[in-house]
N, C-alpha and C positions, 0 to 999 in steps of 0.2 A: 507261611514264611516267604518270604523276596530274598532272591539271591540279586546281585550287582553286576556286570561283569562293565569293566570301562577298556575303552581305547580309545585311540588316538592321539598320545603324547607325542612329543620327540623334541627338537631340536630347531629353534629357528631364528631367524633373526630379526633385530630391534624396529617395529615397526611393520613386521608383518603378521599373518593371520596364521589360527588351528582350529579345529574345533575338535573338540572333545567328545564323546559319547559313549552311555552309560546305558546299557540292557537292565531292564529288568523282568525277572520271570516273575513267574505266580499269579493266580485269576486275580488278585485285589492289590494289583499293582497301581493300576490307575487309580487308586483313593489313597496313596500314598500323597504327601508333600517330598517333592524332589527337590535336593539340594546339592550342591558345588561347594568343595572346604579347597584351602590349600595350605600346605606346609614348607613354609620357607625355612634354607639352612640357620639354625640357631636361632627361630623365630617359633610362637605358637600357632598352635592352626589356627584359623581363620573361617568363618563364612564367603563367599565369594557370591553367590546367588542362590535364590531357589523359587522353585514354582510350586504352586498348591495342587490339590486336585482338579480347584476351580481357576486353575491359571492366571493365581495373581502371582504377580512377581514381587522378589525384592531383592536389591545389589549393595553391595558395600563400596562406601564411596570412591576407592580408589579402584574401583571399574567402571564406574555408570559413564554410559555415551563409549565405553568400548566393546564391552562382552554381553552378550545376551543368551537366555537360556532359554530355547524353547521343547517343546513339549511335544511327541507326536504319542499318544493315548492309545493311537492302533496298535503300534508297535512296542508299546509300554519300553520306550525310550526317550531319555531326557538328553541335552546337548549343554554344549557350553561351547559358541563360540565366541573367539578370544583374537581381537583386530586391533592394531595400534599397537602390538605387544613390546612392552619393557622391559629390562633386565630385570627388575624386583618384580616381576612377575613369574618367574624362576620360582619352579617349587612342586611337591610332591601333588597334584590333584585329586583330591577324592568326591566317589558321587554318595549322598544316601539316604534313604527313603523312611520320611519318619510317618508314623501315626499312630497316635494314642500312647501309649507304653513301648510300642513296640519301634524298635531303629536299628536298620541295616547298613552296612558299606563295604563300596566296595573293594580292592584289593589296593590302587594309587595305580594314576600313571605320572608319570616324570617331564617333566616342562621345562623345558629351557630355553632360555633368549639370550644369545648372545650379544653384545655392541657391538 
């Protein structure tokens, strides 16, 4: 079993940086595919990024060239930093760890970009 635990949300403004970060326990965390969702108000969640175990990426368009997800394996923690931030980037974030059958996540943190 992986448990999640995330931080780093809060509050910032149009055009600046956060990054987000997602713990994961458990010895088989790294053969996990780590993934970044988000939930905007009256919108569906989303995909935002995710990294494999083999550290391939992939983003969804309305982030590529802002937000990058990297990977530290030691720490069996994944990131999501978040540059150039927009209002419609406002939304609940989630991190979580799929492989095979099995998909974890974590609890949300809360993002917000003021204008």
């Amino acid at each position: 079993q992986v448990q999640l635990v995330e931080s780093g949300g809060g509050l910032v403004q149009t055009g600046g940086s956060l990054r987000l970060s997602c713990a994961a326990s458990g010895t088989l965390a790294r053969l996990f595919t780590l993934a970044w969702h988000r939930r905007a108000p009256g919108k569906q969640r989303e995909l935002v990024a995710l990294i494999t175990s083999d550290g391939i990426t992939n983003y969804a368009d309305s982030v590529k060239g802002r937000f990058t997800i990297p990977r530290d394996n030691a720490k069996n923690t994944v990131y999501l930093q978040m540059s150039s931030l927009k209002p419609e980037d406002t939304a609940v974030y989630y991190c979580s760890a799929v492989r095979l059958h099995y998909d974890y996540w974590g609890q949300g943190n809360q993002v917000t970009v003021s204008s």
